[in-house]
Backbone as JSON, one array per atom type, in Angstrom:
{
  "sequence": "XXXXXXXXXXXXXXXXXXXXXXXXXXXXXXXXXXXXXXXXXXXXXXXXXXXXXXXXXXXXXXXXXXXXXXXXXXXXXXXXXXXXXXXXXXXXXXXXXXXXXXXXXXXXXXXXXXXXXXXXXXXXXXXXXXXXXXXXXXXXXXXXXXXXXXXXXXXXXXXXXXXXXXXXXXXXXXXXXXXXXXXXXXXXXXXXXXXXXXXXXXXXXXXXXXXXXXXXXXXXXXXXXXXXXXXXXXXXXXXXXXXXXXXXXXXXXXXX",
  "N": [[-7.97, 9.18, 53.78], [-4.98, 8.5, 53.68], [-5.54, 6.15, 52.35], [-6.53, 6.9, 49.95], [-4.19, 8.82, 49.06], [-2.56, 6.72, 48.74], [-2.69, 5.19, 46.24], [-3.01, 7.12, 44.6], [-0.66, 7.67, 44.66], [0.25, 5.1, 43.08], [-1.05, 5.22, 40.81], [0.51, 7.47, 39.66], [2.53, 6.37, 39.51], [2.34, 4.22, 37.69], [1.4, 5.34, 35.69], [3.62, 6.64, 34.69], [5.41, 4.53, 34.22], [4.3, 3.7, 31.79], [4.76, 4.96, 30.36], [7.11, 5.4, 30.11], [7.22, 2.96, 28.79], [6.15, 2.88, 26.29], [7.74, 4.65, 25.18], [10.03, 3.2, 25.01], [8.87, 0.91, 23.07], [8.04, 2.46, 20.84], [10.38, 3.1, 19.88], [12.41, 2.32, 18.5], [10.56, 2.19, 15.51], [10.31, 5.17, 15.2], [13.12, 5.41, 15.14], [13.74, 3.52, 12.91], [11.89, 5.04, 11.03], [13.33, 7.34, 10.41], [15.68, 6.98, 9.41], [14.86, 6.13, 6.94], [15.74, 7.39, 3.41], [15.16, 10.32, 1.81], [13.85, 11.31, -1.19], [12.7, 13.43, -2.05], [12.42, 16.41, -4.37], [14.09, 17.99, -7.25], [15.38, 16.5, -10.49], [18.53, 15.77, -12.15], [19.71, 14.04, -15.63], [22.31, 12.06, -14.12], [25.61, 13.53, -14.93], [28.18, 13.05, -14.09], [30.05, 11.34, -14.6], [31.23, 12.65, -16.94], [29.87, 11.95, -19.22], [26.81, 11.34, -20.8], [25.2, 10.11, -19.14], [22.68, 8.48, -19.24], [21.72, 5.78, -19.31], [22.73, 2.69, -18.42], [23.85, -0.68, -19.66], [24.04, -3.97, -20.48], [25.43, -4.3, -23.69], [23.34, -2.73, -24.38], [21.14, -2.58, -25.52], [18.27, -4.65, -26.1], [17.45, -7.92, -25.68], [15.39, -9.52, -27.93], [12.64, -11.8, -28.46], [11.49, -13.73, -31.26], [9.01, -12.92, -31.62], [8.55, -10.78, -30.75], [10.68, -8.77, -32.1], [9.17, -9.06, -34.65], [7.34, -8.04, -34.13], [8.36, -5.23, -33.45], [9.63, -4.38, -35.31], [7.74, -4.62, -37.44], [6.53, -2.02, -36.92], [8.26, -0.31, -37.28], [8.37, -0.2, -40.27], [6.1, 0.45, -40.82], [6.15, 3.15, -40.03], [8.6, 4.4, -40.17], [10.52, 7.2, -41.92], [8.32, 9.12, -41.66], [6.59, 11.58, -40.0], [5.56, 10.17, -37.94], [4.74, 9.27, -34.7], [5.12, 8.48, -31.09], [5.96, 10.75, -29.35], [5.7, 13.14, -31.23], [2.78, 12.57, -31.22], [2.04, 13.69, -29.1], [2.25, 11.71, -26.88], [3.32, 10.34, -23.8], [6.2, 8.54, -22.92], [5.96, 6.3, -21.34], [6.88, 3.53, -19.11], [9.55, 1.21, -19.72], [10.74, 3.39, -20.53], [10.12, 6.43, -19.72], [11.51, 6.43, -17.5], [13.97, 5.94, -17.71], [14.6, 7.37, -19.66], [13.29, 10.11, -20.75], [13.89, 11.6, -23.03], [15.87, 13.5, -21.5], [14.9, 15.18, -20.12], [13.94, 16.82, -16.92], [13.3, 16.05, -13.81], [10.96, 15.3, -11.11], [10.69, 14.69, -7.7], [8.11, 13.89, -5.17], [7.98, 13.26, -2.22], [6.11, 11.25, 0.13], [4.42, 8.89, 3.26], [2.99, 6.97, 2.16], [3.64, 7.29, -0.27], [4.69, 7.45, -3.63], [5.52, 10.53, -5.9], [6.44, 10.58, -8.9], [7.29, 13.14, -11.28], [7.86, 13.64, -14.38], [8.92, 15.67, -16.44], [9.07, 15.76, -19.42], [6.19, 15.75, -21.5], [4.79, 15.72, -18.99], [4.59, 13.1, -17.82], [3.15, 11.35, -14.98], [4.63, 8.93, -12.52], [2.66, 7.3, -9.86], [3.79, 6.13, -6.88], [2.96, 3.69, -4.69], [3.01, 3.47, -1.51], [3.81, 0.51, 1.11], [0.98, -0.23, 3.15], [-0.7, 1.26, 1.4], [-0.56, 0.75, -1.41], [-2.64, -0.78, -3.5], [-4.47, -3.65, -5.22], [-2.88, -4.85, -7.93], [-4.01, -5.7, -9.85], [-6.83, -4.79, -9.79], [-6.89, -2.43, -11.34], [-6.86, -0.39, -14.63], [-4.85, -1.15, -17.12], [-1.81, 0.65, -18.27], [0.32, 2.91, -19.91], [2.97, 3.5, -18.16], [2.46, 1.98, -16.3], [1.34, -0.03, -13.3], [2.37, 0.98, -9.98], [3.68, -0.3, -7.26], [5.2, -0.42, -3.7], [7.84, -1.02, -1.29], [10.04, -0.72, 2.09], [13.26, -1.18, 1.8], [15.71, -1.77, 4.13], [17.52, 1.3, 3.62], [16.76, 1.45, 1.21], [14.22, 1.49, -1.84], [12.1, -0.38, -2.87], [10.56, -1.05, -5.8], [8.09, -2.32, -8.05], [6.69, -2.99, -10.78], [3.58, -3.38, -12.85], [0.85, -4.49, -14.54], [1.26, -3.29, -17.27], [1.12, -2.18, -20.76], [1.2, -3.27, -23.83], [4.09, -2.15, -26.1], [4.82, -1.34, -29.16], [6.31, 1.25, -29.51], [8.27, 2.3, -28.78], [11.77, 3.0, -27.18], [12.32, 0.61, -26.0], [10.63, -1.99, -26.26], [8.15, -3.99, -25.34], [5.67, -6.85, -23.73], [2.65, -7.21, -22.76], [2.6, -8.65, -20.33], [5.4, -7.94, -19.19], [7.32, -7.06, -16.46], [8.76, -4.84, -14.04], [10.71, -3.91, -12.22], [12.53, -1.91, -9.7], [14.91, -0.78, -7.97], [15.29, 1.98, -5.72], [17.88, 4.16, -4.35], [20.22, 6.21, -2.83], [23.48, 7.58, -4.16], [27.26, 7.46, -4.32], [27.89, 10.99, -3.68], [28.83, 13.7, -5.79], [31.61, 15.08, -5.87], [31.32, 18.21, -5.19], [29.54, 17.9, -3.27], [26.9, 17.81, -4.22], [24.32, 15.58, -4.25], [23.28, 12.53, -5.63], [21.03, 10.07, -7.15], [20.15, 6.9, -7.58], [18.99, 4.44, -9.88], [18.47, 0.83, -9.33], [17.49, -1.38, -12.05], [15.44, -3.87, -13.16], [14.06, -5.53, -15.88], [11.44, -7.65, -16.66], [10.2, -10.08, -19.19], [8.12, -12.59, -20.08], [7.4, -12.77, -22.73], [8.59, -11.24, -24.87], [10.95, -10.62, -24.33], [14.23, -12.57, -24.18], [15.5, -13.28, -22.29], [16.54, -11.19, -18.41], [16.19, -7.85, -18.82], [18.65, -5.82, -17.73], [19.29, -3.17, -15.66], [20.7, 0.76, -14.73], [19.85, 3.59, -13.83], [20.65, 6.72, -13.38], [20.7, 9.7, -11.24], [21.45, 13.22, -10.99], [21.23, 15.75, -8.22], [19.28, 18.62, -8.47], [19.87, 22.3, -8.13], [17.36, 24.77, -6.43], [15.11, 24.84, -8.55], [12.29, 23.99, -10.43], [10.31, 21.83, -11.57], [9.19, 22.52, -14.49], [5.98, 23.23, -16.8], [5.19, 21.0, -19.57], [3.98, 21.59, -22.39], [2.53, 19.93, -24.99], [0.23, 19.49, -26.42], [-1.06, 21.71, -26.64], [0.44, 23.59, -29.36], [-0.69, 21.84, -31.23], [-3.53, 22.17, -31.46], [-3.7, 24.97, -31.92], [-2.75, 25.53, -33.98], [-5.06, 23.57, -35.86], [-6.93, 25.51, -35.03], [-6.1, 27.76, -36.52], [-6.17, 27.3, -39.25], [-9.05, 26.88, -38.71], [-9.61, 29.45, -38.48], [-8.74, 31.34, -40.82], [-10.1, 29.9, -43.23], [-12.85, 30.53, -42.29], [-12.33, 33.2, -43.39], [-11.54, 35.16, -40.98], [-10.48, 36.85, -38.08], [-7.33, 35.3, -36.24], [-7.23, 35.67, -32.8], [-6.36, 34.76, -30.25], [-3.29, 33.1, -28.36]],
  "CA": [[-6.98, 10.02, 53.09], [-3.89, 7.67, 53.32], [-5.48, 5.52, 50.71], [-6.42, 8.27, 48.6], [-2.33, 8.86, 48.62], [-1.82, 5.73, 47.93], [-3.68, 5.14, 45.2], [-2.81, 8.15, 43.37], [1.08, 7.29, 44.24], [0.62, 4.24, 42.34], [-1.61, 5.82, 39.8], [1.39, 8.04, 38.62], [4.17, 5.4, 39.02], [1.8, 3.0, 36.54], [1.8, 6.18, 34.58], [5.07, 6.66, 34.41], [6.09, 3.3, 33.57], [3.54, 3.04, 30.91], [5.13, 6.02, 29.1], [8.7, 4.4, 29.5], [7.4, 1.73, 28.22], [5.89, 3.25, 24.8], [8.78, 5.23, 24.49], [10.67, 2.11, 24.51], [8.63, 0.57, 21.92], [7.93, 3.45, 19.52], [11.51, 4.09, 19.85], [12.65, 1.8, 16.79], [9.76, 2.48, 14.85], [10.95, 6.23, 14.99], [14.48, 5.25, 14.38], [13.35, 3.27, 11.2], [11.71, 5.99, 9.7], [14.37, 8.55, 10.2], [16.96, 6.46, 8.42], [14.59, 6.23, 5.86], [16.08, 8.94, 2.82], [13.68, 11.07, 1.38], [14.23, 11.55, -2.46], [12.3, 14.72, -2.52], [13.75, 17.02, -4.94], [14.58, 17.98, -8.65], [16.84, 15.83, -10.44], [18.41, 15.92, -13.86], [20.55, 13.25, -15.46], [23.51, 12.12, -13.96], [26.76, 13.64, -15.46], [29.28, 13.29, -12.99], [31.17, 10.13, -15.09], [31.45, 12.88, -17.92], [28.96, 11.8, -20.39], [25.12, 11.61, -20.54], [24.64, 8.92, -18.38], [20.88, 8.21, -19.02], [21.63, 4.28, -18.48], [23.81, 1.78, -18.32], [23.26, -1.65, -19.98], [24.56, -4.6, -21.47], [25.52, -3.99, -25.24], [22.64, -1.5, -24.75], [20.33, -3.32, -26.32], [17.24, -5.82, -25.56], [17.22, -9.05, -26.62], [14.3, -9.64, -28.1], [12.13, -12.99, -28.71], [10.98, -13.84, -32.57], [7.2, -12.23, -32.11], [9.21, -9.02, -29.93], [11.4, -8.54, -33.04], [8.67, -8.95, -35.97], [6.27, -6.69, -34.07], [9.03, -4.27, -33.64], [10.15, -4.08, -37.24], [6.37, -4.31, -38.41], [6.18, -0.62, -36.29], [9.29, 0.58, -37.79], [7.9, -0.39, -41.46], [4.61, 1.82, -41.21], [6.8, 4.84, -39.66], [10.08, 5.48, -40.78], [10.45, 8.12, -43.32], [7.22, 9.55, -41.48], [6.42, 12.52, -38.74], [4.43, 9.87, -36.7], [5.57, 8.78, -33.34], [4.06, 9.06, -30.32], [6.32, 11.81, -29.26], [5.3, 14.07, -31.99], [1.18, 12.78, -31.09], [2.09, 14.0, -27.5], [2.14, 10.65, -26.44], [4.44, 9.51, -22.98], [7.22, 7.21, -23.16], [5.51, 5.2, -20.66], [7.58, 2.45, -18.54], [10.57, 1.77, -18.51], [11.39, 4.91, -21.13], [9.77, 7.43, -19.12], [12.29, 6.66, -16.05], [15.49, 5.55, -18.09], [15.22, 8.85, -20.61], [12.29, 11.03, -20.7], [14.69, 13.05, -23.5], [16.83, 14.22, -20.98], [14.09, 16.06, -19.14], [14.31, 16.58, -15.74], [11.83, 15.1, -13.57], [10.7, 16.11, -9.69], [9.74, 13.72, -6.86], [7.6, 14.4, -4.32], [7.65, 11.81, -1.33], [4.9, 11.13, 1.51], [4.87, 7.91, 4.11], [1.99, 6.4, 1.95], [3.59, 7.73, -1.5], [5.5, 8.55, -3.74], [4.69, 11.2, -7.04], [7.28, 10.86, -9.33], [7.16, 13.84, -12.45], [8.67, 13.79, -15.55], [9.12, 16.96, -17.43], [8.72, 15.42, -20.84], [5.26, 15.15, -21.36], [3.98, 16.42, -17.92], [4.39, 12.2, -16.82], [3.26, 11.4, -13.53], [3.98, 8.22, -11.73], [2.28, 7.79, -8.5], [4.3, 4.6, -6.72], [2.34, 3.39, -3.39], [3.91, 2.46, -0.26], [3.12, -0.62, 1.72], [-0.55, -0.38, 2.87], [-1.3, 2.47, 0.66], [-0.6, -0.21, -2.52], [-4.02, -2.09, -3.52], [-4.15, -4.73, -5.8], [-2.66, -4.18, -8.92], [-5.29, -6.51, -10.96], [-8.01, -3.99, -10.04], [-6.73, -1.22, -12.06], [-6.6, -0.33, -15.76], [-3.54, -0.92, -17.95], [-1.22, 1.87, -18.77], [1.9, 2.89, -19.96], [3.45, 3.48, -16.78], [1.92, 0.52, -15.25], [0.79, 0.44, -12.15], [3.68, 0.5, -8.77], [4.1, -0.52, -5.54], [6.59, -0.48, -2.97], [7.86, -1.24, 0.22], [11.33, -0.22, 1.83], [14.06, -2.69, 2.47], [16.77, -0.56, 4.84], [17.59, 2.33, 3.03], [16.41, 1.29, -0.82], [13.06, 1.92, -1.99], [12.02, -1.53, -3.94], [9.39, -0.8, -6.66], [7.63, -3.11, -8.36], [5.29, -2.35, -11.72], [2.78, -4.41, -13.59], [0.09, -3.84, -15.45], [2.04, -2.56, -18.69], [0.42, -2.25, -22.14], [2.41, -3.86, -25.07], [4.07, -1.57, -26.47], [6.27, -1.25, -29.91], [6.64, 2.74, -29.77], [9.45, 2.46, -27.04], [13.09, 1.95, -27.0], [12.31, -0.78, -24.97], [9.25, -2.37, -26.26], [7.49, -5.13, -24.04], [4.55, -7.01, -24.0], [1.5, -7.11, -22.02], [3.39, -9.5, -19.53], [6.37, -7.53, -18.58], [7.27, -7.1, -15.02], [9.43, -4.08, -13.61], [11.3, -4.14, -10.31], [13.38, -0.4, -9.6], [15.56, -0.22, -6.25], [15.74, 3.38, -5.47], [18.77, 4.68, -3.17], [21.15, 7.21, -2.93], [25.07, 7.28, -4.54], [28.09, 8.17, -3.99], [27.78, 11.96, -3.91], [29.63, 14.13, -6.56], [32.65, 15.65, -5.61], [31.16, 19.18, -4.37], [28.17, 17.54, -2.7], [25.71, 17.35, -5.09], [23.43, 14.7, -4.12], [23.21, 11.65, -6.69], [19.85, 9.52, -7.12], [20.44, 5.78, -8.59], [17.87, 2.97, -9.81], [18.69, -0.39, -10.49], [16.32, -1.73, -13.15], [15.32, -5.28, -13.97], [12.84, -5.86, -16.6], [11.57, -9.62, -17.44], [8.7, -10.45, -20.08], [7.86, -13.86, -20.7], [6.81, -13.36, -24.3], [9.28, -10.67, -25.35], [12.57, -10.92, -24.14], [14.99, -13.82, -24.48], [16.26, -12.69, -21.26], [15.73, -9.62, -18.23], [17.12, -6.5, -18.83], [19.23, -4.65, -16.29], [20.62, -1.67, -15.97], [20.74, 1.27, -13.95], [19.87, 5.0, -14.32], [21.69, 7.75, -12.23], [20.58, 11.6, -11.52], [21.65, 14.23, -10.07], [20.19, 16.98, -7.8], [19.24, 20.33, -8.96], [19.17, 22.77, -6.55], [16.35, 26.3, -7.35], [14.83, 24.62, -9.99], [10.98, 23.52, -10.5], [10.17, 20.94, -13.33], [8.0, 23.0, -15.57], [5.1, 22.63, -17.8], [5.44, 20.89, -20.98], [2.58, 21.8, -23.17], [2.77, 19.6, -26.43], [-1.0, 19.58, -27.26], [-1.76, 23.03, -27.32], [0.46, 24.35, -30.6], [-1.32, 21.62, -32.36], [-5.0, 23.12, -30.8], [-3.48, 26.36, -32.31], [-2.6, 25.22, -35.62], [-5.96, 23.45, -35.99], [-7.9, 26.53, -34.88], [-5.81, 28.55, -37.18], [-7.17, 26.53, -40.08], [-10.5, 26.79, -39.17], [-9.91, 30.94, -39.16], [-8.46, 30.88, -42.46], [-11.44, 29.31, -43.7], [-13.87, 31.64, -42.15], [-11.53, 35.06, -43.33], [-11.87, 35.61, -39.7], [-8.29, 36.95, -37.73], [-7.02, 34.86, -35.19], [-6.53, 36.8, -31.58], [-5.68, 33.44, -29.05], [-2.26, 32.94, -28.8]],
  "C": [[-5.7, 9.26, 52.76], [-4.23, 6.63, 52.22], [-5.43, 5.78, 49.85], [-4.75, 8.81, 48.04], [-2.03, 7.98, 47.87], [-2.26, 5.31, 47.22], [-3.32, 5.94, 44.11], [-0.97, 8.26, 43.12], [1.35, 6.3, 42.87], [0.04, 4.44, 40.97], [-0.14, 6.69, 38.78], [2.91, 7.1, 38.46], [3.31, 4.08, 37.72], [1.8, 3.98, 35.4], [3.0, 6.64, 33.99], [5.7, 5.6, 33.99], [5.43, 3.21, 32.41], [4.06, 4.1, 29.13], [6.65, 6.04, 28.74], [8.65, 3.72, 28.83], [7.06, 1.82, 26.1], [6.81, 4.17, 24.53], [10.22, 4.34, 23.62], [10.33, 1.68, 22.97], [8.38, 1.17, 20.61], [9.49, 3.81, 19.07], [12.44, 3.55, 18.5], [11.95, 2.41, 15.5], [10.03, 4.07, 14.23], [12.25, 6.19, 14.51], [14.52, 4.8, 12.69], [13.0, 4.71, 10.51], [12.31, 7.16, 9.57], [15.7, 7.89, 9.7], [16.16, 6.13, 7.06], [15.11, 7.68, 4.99], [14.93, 9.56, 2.23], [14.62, 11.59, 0.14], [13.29, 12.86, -2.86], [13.08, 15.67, -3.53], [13.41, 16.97, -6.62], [15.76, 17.19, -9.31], [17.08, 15.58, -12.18], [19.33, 14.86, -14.03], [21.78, 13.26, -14.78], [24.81, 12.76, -15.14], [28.04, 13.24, -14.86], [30.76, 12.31, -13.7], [31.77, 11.49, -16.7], [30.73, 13.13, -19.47], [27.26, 11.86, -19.68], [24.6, 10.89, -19.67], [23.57, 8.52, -18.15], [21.07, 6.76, -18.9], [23.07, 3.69, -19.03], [23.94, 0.41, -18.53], [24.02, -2.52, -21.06], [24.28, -4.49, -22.91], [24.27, -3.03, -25.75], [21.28, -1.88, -25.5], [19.36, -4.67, -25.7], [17.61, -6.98, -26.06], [16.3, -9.72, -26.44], [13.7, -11.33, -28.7], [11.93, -12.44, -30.08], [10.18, -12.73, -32.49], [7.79, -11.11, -31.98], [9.98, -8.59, -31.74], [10.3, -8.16, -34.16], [7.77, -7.81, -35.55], [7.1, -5.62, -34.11], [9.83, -3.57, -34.82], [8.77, -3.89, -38.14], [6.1, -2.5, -38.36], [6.96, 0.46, -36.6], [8.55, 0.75, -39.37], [6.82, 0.92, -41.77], [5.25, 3.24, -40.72], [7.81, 5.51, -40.0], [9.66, 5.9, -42.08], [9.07, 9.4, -42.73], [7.55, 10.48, -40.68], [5.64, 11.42, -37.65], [5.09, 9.0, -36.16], [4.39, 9.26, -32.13], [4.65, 9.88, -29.4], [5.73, 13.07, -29.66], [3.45, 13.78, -31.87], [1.19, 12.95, -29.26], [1.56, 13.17, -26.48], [3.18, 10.46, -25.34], [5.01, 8.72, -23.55], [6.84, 6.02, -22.18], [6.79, 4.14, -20.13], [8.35, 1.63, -19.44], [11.34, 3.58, -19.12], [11.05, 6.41, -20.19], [10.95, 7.95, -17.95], [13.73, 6.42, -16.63], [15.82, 6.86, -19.39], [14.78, 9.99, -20.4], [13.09, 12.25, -21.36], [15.73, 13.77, -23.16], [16.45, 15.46, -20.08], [14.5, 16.33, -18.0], [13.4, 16.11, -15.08], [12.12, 15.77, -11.48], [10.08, 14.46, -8.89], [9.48, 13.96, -5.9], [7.05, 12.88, -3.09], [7.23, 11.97, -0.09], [5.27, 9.62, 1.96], [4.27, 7.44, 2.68], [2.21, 6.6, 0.4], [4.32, 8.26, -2.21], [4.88, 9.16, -5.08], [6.2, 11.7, -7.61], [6.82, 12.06, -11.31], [8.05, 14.33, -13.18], [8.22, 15.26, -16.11], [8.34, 16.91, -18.65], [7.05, 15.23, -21.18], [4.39, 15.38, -20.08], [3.46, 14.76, -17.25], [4.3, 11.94, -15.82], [3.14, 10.02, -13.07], [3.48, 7.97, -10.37], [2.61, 5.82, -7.97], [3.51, 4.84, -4.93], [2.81, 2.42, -2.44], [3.09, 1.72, 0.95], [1.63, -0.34, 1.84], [-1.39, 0.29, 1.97], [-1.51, 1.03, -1.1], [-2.37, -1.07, -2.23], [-4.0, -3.23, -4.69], [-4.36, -4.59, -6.67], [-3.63, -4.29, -9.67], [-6.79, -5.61, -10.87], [-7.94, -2.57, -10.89], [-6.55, -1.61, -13.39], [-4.65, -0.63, -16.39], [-3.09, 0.13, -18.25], [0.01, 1.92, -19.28], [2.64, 2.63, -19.38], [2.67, 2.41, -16.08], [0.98, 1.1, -13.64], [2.4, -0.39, -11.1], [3.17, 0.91, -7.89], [5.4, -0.59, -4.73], [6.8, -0.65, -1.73], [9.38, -0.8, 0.48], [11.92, -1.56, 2.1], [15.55, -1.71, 3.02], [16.59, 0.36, 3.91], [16.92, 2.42, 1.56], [14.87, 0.94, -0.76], [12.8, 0.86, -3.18], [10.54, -1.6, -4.51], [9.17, -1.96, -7.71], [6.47, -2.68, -9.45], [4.97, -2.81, -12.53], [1.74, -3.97, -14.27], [0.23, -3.21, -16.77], [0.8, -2.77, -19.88], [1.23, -2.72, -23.0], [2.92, -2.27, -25.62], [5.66, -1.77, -27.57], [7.07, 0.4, -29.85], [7.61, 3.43, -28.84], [11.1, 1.58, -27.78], [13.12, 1.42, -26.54], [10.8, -1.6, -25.24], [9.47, -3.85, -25.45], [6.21, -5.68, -24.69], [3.73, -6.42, -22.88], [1.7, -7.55, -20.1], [4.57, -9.4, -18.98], [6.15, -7.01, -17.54], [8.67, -6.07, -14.48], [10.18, -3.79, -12.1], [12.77, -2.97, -10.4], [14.18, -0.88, -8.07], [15.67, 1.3, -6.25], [17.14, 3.9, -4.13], [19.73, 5.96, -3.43], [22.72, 6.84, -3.14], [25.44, 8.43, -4.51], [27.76, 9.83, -4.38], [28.64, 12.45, -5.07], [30.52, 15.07, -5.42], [32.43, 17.49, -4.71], [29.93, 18.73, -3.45], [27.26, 17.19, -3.33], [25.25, 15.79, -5.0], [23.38, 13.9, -5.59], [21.57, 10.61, -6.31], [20.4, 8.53, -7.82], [19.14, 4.74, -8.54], [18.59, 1.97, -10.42], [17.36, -1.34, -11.05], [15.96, -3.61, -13.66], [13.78, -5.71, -14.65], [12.28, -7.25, -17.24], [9.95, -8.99, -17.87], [8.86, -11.05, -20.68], [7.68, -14.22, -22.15], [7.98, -12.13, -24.87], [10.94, -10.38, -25.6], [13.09, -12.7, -23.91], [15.36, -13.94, -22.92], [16.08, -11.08, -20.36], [17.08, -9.0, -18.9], [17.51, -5.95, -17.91], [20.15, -3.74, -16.54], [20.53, -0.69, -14.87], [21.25, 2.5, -14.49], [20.39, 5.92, -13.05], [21.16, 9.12, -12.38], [21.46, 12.44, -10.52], [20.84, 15.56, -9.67], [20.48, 18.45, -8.55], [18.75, 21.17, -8.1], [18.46, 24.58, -7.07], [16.19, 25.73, -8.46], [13.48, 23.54, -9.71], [10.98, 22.96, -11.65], [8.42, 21.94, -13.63], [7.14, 22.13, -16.48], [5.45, 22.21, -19.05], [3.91, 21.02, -21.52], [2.68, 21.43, -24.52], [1.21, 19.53, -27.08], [-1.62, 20.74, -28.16], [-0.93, 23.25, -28.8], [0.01, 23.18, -31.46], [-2.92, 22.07, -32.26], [-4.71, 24.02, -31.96], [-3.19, 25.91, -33.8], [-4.08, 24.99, -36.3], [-7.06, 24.79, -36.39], [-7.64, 27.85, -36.38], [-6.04, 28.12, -38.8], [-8.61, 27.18, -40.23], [-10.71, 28.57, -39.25], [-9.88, 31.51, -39.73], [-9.66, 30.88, -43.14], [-12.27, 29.88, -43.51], [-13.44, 33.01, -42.39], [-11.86, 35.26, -41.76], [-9.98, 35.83, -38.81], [-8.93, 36.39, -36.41], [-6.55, 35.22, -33.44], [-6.15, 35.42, -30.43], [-4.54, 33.43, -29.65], [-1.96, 31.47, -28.22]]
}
């Protein structure tokens, strides 16, 4: 019996140390990710300076290589004077327009350890940025507008990274194939009653398009009771279409 004591004495003092001891070490690990911010939330442009503040950028303007320039004037040539854009063919603004305008939309982000799901208004854009292990390797995915992002934190700022782009002239910011996106995400100075502020700083390089990166830095602010709604730009051309083809058959139209 006295061993049996002692045995089970030392049984709960090895247990007890062993749960000091992972309290110890989890105990950063917990601290980290509660100083991480969480950008959850609705957020519409910044105003707070007064004006529209959708970005902020030297002379506002790219500066573009030879080819960047002729393709971007070839794209103006076939369209101005026209209805066609890829606005009006309920096309995204795709990277970096999606995150530096999106119109003036508002946009929602929804953030997990493993993720974040950023949604634009305009267009019903969704990017989906993947944090540390969750990221896989960009080169196995398709090209897109929005690219493909990753991310990892660095203290408080949320450093995104997005590759994969498509050329594109149909952007206030056209790019090539070869442009490379790098966001910081963090939080600024608040506005004056509280209102929560959201800031990215932006640096865009592409080897074949720009002379030089681009940087700048977009600003929101929170919106508080307020869901980013549906945009539905396909359907009233569906409905136009259809209303054509009922025309054509004398037949009345009852879908609205």
């Amino acid at each position: 019996m006295p061993v049996f004591v002692s045995l089970s004495n030392s049984f709960l003092k090895c247990t007890a140390f062993m749960a000091a001891l992972s309290t110890l070490v989890l105990a950063p690990v917990a601290v980290q990710a509660a100083e991480r911010p969480d950008f959850t939330g609705a957020w519409t442009t910044y105003r707070g300076n007064g004006g529209a503040g959708a970005f902020s950028a030297p002379s506002g303007q790219l500066k573009l290589t030879t080819d960047a320039e002729k393709a971007r004037q070839d794209f103006i040539s076939v369209t101005e004077g026209t209805n066609h854009g890829a606005g009006n063919s309920c096309v995204g603004g795709g990277m970096p327009s999606s995150m530096l305008g999106s119109g003036g939309y508002p946009m929602e982000i929804i953030q997990r350890p493993e993720q974040l799901f950023v949604i634009y208004e305009a267009h019903n854009e969704i990017r989906r940025i993947y944090i540390g292990d969750e990221a896989g390797e960009p080169e196995e995915f398709f090209p897109e507008r929005n690219g493909y992002s990753t991310a990892h934190w660095e203290g408080d700022r949320l450093v995104v990274e997005t590759t994969r782009l498509k050329t594109q002239v149909d952007s206030r910011y056209p790019h090539s194939n070869q442009a490379t996106i790098r966001e910081e995400y963090y939080f600024d100075t608040p506005l004056p009653d509280g209102t929560r502020v959201l800031a990215a700083d932006m640096i865009m390089t592409d080897p074949l398009w720009l002379e030089e990166p681009f940087v700048t830095t977009k600003r929101w602010q929170a919106m508080s009771d307020y869901h980013v709604l549906t945009y539905e730009c396909t359907e009233p051309l569906w409905l136009d279409e259809m209303e054509e083809l009922y025309e054509a058959a004398d037949l009345e139209m009852v879908q609205e």
